[in-house]
PQR file of N, CA, C, O and H, with PARSE charges and radii, in Angstrom:
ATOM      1  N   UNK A   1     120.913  86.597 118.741 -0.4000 1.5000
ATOM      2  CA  UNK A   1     122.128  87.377 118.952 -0.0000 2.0000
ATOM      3  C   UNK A   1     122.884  87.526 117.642  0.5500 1.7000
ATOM      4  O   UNK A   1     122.504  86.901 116.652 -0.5500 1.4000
ATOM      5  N   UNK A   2     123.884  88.287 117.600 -0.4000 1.5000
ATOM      6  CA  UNK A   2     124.700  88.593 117.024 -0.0000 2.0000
ATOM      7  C   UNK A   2     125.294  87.279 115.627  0.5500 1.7000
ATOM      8  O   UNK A   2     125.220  87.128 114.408 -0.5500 1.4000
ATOM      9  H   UNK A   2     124.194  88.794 118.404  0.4000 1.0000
ATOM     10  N   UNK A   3     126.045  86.378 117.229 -0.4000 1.5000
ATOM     11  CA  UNK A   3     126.597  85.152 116.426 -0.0000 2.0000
ATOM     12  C   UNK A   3     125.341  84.368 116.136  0.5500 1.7000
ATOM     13  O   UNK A   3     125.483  83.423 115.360 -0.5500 1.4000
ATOM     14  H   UNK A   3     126.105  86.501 118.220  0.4000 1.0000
ATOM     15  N   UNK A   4     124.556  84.515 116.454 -0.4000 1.5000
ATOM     16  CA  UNK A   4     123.525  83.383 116.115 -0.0000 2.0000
ATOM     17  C   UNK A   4     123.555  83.895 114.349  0.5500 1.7000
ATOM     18  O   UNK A   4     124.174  83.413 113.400 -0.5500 1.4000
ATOM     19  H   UNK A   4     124.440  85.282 117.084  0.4000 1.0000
ATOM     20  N   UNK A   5     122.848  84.763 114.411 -0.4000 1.5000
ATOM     21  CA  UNK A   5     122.686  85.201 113.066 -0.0000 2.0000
ATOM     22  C   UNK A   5     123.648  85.106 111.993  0.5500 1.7000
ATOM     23  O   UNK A   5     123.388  84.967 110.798 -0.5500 1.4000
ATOM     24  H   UNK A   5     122.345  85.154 115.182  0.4000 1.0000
ATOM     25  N   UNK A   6     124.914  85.203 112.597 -0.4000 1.5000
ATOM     26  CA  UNK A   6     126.216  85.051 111.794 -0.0000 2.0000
ATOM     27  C   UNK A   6     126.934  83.769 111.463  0.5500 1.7000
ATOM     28  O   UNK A   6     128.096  83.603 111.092 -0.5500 1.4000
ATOM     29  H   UNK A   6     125.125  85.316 113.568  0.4000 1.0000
ATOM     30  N   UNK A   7     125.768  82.722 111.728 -0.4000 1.5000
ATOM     31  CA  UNK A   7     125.942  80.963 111.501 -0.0000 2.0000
ATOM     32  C   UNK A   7     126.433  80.417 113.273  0.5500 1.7000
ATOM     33  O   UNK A   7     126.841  79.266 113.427 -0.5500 1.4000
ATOM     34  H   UNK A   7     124.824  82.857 112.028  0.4000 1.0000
ATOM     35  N   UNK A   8     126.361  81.059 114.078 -0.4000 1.5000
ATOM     36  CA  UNK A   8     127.152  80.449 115.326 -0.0000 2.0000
ATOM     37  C   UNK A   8     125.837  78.791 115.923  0.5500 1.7000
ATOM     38  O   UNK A   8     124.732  78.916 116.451 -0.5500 1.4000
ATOM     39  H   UNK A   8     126.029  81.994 113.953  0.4000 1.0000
ATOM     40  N   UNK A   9     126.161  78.197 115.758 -0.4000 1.5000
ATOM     41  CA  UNK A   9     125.619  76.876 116.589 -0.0000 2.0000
ATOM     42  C   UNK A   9     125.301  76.976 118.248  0.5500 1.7000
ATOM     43  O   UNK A   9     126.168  76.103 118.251 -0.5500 1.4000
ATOM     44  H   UNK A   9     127.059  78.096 115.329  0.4000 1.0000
ATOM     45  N   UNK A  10     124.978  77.145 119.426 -0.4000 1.5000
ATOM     46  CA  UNK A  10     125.123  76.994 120.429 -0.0000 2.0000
ATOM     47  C   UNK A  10     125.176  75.440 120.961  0.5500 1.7000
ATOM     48  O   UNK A  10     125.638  75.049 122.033 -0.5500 1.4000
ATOM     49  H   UNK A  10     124.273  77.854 119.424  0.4000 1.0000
ATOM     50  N   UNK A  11     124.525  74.599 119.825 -0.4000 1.5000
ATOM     51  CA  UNK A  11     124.131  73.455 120.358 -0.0000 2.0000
ATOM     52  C   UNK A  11     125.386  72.209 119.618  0.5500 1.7000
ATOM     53  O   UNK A  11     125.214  71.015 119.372 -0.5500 1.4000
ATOM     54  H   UNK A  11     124.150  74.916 118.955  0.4000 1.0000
ATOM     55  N   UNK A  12     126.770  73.180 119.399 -0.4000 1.5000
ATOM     56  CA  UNK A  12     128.199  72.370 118.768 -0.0000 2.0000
ATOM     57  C   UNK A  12     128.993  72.803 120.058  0.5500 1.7000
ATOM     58  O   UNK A  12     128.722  73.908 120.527 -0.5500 1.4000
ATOM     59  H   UNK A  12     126.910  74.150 119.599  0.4000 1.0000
ATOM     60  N   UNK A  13     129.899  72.067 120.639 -0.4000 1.5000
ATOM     61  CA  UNK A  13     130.875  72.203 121.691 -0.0000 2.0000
ATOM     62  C   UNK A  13     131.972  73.757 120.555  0.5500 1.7000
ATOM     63  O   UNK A  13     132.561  73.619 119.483 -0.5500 1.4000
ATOM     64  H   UNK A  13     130.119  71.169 120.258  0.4000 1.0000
ATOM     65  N   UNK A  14     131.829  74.905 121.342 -0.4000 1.5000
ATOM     66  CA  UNK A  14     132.758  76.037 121.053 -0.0000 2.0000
ATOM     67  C   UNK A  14     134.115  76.680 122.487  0.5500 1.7000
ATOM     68  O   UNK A  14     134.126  76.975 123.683 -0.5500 1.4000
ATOM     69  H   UNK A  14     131.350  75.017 122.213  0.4000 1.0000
ATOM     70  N   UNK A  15     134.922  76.608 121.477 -0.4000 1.5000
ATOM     71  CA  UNK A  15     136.137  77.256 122.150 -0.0000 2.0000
ATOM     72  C   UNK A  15     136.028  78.576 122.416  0.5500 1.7000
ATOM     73  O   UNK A  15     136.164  79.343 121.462 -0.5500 1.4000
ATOM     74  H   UNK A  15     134.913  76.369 120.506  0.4000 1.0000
ATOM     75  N   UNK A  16     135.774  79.107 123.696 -0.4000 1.5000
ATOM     76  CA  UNK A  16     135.960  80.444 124.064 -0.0000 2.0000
ATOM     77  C   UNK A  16     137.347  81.108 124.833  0.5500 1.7000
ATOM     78  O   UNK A  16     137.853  80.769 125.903 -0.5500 1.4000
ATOM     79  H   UNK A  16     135.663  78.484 124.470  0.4000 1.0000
ATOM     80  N   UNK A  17     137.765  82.191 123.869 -0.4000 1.5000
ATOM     81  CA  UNK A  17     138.979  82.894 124.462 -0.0000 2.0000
ATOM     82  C   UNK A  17     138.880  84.233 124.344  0.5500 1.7000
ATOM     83  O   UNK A  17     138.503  84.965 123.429 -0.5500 1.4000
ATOM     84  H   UNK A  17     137.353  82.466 123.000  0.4000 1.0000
ATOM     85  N   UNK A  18     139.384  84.469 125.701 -0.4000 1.5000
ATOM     86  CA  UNK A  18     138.917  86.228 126.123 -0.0000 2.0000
ATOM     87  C   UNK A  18     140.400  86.090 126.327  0.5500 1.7000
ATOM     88  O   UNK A  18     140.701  85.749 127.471 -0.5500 1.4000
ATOM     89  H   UNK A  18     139.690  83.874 126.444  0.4000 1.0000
ATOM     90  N   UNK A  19     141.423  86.278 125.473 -0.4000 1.5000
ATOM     91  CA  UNK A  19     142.857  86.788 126.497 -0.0000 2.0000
ATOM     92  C   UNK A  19     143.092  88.366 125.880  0.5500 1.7000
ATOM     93  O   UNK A  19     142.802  88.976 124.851 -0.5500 1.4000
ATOM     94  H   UNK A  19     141.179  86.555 124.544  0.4000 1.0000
ATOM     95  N   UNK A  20     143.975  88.704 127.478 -0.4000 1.5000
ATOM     96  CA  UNK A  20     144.171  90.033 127.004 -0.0000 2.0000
ATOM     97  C   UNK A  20     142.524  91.085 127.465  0.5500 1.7000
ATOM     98  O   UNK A  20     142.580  92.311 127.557 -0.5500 1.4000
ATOM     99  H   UNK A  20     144.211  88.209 128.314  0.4000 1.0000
ATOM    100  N   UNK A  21     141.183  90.276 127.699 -0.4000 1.5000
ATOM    101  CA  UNK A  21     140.571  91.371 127.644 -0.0000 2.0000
ATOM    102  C   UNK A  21     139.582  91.255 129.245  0.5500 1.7000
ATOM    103  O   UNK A  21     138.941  92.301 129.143 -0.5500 1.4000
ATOM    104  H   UNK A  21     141.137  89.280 127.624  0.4000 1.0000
ATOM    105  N   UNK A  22     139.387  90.984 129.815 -0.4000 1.5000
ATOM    106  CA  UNK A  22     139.105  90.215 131.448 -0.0000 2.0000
ATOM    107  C   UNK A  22     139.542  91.793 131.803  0.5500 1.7000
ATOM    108  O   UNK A  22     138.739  92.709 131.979 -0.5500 1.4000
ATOM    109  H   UNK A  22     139.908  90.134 129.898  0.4000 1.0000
ATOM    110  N   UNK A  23     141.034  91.901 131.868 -0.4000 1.5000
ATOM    111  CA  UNK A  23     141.733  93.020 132.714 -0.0000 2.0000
ATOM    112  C   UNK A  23     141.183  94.309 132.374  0.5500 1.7000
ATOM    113  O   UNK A  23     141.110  95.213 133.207 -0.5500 1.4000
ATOM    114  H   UNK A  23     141.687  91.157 131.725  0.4000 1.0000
ATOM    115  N   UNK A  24     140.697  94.457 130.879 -0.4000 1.5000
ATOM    116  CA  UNK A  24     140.075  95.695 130.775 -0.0000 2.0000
ATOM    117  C   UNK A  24     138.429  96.428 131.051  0.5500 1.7000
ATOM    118  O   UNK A  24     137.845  97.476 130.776 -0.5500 1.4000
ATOM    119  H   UNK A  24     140.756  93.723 130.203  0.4000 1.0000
ATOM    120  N   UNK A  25     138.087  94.822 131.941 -0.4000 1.5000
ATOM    121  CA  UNK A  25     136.291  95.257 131.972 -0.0000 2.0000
ATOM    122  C   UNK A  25     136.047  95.208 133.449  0.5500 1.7000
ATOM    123  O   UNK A  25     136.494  94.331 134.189 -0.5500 1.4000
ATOM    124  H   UNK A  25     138.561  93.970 132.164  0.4000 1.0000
ATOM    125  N   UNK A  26     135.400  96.088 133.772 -0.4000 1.5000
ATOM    126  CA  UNK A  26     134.855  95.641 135.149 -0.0000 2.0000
ATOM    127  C   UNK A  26     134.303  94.520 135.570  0.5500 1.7000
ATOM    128  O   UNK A  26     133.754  93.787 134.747 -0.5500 1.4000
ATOM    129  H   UNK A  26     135.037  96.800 133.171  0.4000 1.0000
ATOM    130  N   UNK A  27     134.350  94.147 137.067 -0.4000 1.5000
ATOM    131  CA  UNK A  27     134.209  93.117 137.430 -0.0000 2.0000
ATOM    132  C   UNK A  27     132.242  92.485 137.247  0.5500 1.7000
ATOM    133  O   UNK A  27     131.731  91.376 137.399 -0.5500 1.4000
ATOM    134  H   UNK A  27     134.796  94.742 137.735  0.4000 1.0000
ATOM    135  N   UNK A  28     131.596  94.022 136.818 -0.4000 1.5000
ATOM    136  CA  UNK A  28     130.314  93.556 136.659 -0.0000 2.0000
ATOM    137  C   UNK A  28     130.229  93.088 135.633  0.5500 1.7000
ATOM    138  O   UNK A  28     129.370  92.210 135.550 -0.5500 1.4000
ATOM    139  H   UNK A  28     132.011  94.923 136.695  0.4000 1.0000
ATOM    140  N   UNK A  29     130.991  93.388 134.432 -0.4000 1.5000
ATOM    141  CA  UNK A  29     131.342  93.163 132.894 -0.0000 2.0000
ATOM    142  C   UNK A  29     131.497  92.432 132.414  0.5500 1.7000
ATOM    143  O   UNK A  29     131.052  92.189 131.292 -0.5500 1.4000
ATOM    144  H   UNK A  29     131.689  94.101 134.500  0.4000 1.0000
ATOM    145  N   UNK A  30     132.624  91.369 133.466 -0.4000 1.5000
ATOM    146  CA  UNK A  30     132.893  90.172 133.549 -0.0000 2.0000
ATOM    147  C   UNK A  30     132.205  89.029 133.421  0.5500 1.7000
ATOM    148  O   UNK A  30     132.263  88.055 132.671 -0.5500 1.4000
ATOM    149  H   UNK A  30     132.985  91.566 134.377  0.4000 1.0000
ATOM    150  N   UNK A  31     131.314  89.486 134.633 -0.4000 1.5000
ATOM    151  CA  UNK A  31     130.359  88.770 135.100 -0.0000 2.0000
ATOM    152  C   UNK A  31     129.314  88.667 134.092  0.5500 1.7000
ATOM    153  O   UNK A  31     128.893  87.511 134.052 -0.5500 1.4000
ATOM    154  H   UNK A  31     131.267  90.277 135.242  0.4000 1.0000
ATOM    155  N   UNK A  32     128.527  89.722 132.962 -0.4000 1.5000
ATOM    156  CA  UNK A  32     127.881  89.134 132.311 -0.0000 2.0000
ATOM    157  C   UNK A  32     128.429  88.457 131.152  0.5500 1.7000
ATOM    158  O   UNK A  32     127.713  87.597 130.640 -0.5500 1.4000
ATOM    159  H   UNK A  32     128.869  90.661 132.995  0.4000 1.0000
ATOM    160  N   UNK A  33     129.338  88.640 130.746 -0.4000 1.5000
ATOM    161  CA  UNK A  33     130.150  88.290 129.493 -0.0000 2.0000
ATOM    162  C   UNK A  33     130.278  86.848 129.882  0.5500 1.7000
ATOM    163  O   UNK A  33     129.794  86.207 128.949 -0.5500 1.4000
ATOM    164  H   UNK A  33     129.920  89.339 131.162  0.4000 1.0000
ATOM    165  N   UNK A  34     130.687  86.061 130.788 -0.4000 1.5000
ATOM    166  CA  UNK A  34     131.123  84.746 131.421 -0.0000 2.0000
ATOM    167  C   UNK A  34     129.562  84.062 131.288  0.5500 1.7000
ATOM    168  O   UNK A  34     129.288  83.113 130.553 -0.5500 1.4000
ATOM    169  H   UNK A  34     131.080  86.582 131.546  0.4000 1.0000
ATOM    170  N   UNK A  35     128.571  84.812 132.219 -0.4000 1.5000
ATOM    171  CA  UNK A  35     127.334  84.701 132.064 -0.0000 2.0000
ATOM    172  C   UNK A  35     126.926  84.395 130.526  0.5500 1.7000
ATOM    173  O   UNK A  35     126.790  83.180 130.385 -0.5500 1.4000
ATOM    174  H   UNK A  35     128.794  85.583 132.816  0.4000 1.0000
ATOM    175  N   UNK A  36     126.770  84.868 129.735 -0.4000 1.5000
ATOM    176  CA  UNK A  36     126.067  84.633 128.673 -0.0000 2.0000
ATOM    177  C   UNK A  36     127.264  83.874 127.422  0.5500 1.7000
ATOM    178  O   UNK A  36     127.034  83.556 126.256 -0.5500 1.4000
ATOM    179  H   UNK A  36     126.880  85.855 129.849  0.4000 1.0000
ATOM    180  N   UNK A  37     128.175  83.796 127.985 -0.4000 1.5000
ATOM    181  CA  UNK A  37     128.817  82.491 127.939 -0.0000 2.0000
ATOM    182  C   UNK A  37     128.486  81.342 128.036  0.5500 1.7000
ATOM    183  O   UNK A  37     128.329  80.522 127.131 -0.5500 1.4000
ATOM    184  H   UNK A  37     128.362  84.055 128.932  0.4000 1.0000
ATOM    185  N   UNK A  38     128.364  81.221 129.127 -0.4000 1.5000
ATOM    186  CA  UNK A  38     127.767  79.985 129.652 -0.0000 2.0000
ATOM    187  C   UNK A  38     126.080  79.494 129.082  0.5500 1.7000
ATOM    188  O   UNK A  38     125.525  78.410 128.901 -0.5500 1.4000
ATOM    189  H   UNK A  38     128.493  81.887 129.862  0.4000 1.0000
ATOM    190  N   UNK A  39     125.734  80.730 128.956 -0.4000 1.5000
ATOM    191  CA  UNK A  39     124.220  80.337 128.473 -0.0000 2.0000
ATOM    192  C   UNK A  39     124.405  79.947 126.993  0.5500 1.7000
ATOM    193  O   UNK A  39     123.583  79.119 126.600 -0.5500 1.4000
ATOM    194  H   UNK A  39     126.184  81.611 129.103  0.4000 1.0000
ATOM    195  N   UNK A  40     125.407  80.414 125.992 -0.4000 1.5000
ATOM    196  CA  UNK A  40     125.253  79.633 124.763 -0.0000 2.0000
ATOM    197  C   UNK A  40     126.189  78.145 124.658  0.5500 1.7000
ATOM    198  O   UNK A  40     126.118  77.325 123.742 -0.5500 1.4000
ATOM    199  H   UNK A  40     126.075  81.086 126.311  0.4000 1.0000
ATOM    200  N   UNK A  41     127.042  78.076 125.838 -0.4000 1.5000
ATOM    201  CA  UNK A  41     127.833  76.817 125.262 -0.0000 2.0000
ATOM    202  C   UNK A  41     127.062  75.069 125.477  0.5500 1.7000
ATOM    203  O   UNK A  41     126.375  74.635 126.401 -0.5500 1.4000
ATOM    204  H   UNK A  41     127.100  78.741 126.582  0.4000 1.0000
ATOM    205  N   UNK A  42     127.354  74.658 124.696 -0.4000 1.5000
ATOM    206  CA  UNK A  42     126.864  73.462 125.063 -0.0000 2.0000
ATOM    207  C   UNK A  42     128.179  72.736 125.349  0.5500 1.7000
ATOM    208  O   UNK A  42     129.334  73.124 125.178 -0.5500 1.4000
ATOM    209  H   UNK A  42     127.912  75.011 123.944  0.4000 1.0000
ATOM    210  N   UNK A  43     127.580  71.279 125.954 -0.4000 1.5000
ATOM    211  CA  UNK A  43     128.484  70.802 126.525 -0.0000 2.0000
ATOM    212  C   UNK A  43     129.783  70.346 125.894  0.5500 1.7000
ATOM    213  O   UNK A  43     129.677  70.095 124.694 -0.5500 1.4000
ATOM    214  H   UNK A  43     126.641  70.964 126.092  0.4000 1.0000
ATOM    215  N   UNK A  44     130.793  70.207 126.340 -0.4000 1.5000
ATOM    216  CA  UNK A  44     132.241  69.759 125.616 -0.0000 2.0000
ATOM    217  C   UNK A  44     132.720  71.343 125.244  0.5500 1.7000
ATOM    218  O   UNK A  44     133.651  71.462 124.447 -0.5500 1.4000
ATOM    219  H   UNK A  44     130.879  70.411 127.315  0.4000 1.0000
ATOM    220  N   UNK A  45     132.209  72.335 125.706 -0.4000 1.5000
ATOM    221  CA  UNK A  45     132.740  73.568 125.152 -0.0000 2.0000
ATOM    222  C   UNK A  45     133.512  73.921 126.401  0.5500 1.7000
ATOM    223  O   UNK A  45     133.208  73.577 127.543 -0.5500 1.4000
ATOM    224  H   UNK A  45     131.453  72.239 126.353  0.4000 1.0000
ATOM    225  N   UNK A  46     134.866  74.873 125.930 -0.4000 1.5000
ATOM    226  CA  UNK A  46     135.687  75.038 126.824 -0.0000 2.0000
ATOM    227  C   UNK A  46     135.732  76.915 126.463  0.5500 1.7000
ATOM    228  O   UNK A  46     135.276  77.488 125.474 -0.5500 1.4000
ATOM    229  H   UNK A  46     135.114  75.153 125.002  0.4000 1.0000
ATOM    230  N   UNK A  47     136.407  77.480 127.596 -0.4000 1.5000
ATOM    231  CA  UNK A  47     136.696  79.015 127.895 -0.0000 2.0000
ATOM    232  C   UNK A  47     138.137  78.815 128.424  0.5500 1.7000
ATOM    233  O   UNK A  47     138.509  77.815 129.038 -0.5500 1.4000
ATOM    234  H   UNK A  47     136.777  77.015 128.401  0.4000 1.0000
ATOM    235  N   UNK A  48     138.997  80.020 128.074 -0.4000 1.5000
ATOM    236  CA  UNK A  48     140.415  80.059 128.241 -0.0000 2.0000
ATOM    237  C   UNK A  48     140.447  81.652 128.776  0.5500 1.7000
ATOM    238  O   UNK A  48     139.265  81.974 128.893 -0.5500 1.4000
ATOM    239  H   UNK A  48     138.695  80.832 127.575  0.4000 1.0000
ATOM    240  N   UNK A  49     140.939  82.298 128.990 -0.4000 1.5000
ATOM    241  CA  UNK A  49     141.369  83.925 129.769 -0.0000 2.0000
ATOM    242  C   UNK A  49     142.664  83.880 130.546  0.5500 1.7000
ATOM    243  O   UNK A  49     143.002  83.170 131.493 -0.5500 1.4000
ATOM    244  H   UNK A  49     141.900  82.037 128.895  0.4000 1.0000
ATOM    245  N   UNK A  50     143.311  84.854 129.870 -0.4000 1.5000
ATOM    246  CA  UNK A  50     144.565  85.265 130.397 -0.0000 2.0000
ATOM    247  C   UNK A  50     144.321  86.492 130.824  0.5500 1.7000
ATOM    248  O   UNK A  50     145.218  87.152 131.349 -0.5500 1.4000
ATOM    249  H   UNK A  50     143.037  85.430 129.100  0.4000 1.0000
TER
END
């Protein structure tokens, strides 16, 4: 992916924050974005959304 290539770790606990942007995607949108979320975080990683 993207961040991989751009130094991102999957296998370091990462802070994820979507605020502000949830409200502008559809609910299928959501769903993969959260999704492939989840598939890079390792454990101790947290997600925030307003």
């Amino acid at each position: 992916t993207a961040l991989r290539e751009a130094g991102f770790d999957p296998d370091r606990p990462t802070a994820w924050i979507a605020e502000g942007l949830l409200a502008f995607l559809p609910p299928d949108a959501q769903d993969r974005l959260l999704d492939n979320i989840t598939g890079l975080s390792a454990d101790g990683s947290r997600r925030a959304a307003r």
